[in-house]
Structure formats: structure tokens, C-alpha cells
C-alpha positions in Angstrom: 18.3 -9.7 27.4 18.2 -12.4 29.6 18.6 -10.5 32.7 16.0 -8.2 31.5 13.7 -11.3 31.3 14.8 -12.8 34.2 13.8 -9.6 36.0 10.9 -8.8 34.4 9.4 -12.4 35.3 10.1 -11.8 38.9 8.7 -8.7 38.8 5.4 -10.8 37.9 5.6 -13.7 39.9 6.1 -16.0 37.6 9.1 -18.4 37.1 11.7 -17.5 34.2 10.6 -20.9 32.4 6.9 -19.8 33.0 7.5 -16.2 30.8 9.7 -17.7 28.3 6.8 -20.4 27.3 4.0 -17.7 27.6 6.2 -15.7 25.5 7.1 -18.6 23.2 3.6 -19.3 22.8 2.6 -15.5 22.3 5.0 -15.8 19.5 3.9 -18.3 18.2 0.3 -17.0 17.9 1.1 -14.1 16.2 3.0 -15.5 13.5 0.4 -18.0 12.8 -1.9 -14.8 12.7 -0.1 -13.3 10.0 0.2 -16.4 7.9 -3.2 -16.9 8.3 -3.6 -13.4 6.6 -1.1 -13.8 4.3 -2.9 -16.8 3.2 -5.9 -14.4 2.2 -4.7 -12.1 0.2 -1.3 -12.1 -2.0 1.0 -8.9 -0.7 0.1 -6.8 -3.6 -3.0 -6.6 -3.3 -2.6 -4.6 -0.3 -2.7 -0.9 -2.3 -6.1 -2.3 -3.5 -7.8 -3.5 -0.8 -8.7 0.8 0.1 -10.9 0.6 -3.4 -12.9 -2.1 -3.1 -15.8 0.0 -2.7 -14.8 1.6 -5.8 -16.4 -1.2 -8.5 -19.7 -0.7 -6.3 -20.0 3.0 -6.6 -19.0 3.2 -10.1 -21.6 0.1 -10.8 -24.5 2.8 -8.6 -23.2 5.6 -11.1 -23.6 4.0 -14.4 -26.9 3.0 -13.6 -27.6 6.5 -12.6 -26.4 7.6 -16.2 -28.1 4.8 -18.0 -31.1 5.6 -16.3 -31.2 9.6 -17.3 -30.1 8.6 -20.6 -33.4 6.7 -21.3 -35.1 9.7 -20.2 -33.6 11.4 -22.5 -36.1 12.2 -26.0 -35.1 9.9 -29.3 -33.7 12.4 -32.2 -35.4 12.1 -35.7 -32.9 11.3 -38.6 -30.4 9.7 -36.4 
């Protein structure tokens, strides 16, 4: 691996201490990038988070409903 870097930071002209600190710090980004997210929501919530537009359109059909249901003629002896 650390010939592979070695090369690879030739290859872009940079020196070997120059790519291990970029990719240190790319690292370093990306975890804090997750935690970050983690922070947001608790993992399982993750199968829910595709329905959240569920509760709206159910809320937009029952009003639908309620509203043709008060349309609807009252029934004598009830």
C-alpha cells in the first residue's frame, strides 16, 4: 500500500507527505460528515424516512372523505 501511494503521489506531483495529509484530511471530512448525519436521525429510522410523505397524503385523503361525507343527505330515524 505504501508503494501504491508512494507512486500514485508522484504520479501527481505532489510529495508523499503532501497526499497522505490531503488524504488524512479527506478522511477526516467524511467521517465527520457521517456523524454529522448520524446525529440527525437514530439508524432506525432509516426504513422510514421513504414515508414521510405518507402522514401528508393520508391527512389530504381524510379530508377528501370528510368532505364527501358532509355532502352526504342526513337519514330520518337514525
Amino acid at each position: 500500500m505504501f508503494r501504491q501511494a508512494k507512486a500514485l503521489a508522484a504520479a501527481r506531483g505532489v510529495t508523499l507527505r503532501r497526499f497522505f495529509t490531503e488524504a488524512l484530511d479527506e478522511q477526516l471530512r467524511r467521517c465527520a460528515r457521517e456523524d454529522r448525519a448520524d446525529d440527525r436521525d437514530p439508524p432506525w429510522m432509516a426504513g422510514f424516512g421513504a414515508l414521510s410523505d405518507i402522514a401528508d397524503e393520508n391527512r389530504r385523503i381524510l379530508a377528501v372523505i370528510e368532505e364527501e361525507f358532509e355532502k352526504l343527505p342526513l337519514e330520518d330515524g337514525a
